[in-house]
N, C-alpha and C positions, 0 to 999 in steps of 0.2 A: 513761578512754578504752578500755580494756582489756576493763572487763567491757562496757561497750557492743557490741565486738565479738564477745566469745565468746558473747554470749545468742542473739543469730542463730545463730551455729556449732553451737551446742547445742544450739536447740530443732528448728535445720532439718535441720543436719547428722545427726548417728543417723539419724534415718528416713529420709530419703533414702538413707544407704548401706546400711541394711538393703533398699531399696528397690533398689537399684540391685544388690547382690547377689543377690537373687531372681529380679531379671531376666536376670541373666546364665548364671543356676542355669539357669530354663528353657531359654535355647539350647545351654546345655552338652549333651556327652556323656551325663553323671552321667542328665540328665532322659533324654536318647533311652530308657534302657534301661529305666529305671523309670516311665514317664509319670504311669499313672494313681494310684500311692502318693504321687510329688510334686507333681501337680497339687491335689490334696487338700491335702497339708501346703502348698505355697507358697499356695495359694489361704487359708487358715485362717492363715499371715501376715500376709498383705496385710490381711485383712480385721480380724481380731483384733491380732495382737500391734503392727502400727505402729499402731494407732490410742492402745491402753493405753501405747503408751512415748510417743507423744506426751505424753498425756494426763499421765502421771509427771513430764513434763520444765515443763508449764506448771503444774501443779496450786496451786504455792505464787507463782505469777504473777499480774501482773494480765491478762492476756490469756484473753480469753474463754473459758470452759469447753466453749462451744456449738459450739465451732472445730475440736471434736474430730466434729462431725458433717461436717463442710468434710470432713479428714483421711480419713475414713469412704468418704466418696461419692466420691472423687477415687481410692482404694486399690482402690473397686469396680468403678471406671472402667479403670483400668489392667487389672484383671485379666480385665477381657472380652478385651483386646487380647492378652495376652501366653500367654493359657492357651487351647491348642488347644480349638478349640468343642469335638470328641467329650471332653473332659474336664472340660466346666462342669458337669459334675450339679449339684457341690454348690454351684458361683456361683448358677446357675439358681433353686436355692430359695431364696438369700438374697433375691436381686432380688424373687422373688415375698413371700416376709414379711415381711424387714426394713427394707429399704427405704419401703415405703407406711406400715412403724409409725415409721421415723425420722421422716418425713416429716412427719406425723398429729403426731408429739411435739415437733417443731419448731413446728409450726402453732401447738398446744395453747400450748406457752411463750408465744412471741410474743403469743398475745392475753391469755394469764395478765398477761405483762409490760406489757402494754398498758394493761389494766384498773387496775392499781395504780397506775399513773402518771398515768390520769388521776382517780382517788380520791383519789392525794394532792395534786395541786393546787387537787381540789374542796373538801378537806381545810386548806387552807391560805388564804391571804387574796392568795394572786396570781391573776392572769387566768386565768379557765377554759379549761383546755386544749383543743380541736377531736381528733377520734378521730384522724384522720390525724396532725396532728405527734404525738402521743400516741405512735401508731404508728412514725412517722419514729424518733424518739426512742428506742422500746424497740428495731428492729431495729439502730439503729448501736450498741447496747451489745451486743447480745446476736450479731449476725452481721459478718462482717468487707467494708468497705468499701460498693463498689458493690453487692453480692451483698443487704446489708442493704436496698436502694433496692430494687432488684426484687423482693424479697420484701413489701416495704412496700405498693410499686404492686399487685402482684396480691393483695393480701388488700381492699385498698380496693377494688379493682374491684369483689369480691364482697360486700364489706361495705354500698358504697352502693348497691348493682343492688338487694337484698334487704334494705335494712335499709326500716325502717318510716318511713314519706316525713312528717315532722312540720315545720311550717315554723317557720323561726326568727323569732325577735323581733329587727329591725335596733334596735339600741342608736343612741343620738345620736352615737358613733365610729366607726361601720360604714356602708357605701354597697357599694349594689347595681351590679350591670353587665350584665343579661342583662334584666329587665324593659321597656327601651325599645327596645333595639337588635333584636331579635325571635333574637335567638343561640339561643335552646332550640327557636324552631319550624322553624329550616337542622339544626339536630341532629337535631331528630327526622325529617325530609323524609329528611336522610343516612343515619339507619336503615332506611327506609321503601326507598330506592332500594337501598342493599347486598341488602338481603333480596330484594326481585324480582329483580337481578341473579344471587346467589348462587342462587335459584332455575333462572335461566336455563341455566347455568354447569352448573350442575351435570347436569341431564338432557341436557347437552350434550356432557362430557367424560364421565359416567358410563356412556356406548357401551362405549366404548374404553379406558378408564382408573379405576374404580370408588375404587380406593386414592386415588389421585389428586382424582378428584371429594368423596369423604370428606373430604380434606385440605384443602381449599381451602373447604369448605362449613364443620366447623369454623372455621378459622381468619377467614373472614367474621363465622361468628355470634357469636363472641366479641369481633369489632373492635363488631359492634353495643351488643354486652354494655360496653365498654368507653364507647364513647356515651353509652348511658344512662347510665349511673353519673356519666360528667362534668355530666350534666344535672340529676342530684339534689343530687351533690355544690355546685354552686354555690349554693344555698339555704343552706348550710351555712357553706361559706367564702368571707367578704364580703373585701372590701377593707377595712380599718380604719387607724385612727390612734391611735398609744399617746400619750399624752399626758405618761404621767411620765418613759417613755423617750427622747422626742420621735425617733423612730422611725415610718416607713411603712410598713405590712405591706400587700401586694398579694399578691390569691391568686387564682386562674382554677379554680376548684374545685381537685381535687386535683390536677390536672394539671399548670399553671406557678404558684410562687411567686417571689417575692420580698424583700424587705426592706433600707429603708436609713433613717441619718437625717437626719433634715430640714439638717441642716449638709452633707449632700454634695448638695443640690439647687441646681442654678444659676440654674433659671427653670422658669416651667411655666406653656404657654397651650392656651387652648381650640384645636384646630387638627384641621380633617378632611379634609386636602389628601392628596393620594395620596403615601403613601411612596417617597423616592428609591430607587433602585434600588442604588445603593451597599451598600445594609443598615446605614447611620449612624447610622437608627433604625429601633429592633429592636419588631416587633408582639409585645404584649406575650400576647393571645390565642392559644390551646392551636389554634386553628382556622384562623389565617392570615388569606387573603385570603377564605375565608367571614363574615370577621366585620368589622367596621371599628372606626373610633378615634374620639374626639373630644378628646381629651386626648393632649398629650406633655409629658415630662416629660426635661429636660438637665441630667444630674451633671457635679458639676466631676471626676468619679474614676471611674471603670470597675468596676459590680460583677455580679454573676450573676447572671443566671436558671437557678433551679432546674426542670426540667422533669420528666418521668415517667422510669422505668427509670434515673433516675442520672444523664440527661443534662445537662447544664449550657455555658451560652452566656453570655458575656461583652457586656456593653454596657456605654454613656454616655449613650444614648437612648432612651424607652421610649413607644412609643405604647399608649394604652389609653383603653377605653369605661367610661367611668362615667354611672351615669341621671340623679345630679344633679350636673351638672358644674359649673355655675357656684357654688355650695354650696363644692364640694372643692376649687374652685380657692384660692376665695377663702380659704377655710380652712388649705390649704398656703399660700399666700403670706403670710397673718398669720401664722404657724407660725415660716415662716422672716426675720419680722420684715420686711417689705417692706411 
């Protein structure tokens, strides 16, 4: 019980009071007189030495080595705030080179770590991995928490936007969901409308507000950018049924997952009645009320939906569209011995 508690004390404590000491250092007197000699040495703390005593404190841990770039960026952050602007020089060129190389080297790992994981399940005689849990999978070992999930999402983005569009071979344990219900041609209309809007918008605000109109035209062409990708991505990731697991894996491209087994299913019919408003059952579609149902599905127990950026939602109920529905029903219900 002991060492439980000093390993936090120890790995959080030091740097923070090194951390808290520099900070006090800056609004001391001590700094008034000397600025730009300790703006330099405090800044060449912050950035260097709390990172390596972290780094000292976990090394023979098991906690992530890559956590020392967390430590990094957070040291960086602080020290915009605390060290008078006329004395960033030397922040200034860190942000300009180290920073875009952490960054680049972080990237670089994750898809190193990516790539091997899914070579050795290729490698092995278990189900072939999908690039994204691949992905999913190297980010929660290699980055801490949520942090892991949004670095996952934005690499997929650009992974399916640009990855080379090859269509998959549905297996007899895989069904589609986007083939009947016309889901990729409201996605692509919802590209098609952002972008003349985002057009509008912009030679609208860009009078009077340029920065502004830039920001908002970005931030548009990427929700597009993110569009697409769910649109490719669902060729990719079907709905399947593990059979040896007797496990249900549902996936909405990479956007909303799920997973349960068939022992936590209470019932499941064909049903495309408008959802009550309560939210008792949860549309299991990345797209809402653009999309519909024909399928729901009631657990006897409450489990999550995993969503983009780490969000996650709780349900018992789950509506969702499959193209052959009568197929998966019948299939779940033999499953579950009914």
């Amino acid at each position: 019980m002991t060492k439980k508690i000093q390993y936090p004390i120890l790995i959080f404590g030091l740097p923070l009071l090194l951390l808290a000491f520099l900070i006090l250092l800056v609004r001391s007197s001590i700094f008034q007189q000397n600025p730009a000699e300790l703006s330099f040495a405090i800044t060449l703390d912050l950035l260097v030495t709390i990172p390596i005593l972290y780094f000292l404190i976990i090394r023979k841990r098991e906690i992530p080595k890559i956590t020392v770039v967390s430590v990094f960026i957070v040291c960086t952050a602080i020290a915009s705030f605390v060290i008078p602007i006329e004395h960033q020089a030397f922040l200034s060129q860190v942000k300009t080179f180290a920073i875009p190389f952490v960054e680049l080297s972080v990237l670089t790992f994750v898809i190193l770590k990516t790539r091997a994981i899914i070579r050795s399940f290729r490698d092995s005689d278990t189900e072939q991995l999908e690039f994204f849990d691949a992905l999913s999978l190297a980010c929660s070992k290699i980055l801490p928490g949520r942090v892991g999930k949004l670095f996952a999402t934005e690499i997929s983005v650009i992974y399916y936007s640009f990855s080379k569009f090859v269509k998959k071979e549905i297996q007899p344990n895989e069904y589609t969901y986007f083939e009947k219900s016309g889901i990729k041609t409201v996605v692509y209309a919802l590209i098609f409308i952002i972008l003349i809007e985002t057009f509008a918008v912009h030679l609208l605000v860009h009078k009077w507000y340029p920065t502004v109109a830039l920001v908002l035209s970005l931030f548009s062409l990427y929700t597009c950018l993110q569009f697409f990708s769910l649109s490719k991505s669902m060729d990719r990731r079907l709905i399947s049924i593990d059979y040896e697991n007797q496990i249900l894996h549902l996936r909405y491209g990479f956007f909303n997952q799920t997973s349960f087994p068939f022992a936590d299913v209470k019932s499941i019919e064909l049903n495309r009645r408008t959802l009550p408003e309560d939210s008792s059952i949860v549309p299991f579609s990345a797209l809402g009320g653009f999309d519909s149902h024909n399928i729901i599905i009631h657990l006897k127990q409450e489990h999550t939906l995993h969503r983009i950026y780490g969000i996650e939602n709780k349900f018992q109920a789950l509506a969702l569209y499959v193209d052959k529905k009568e197929e998966f029903v019948d299939k779940v219900r033999e499953l579950m011995g009914e």
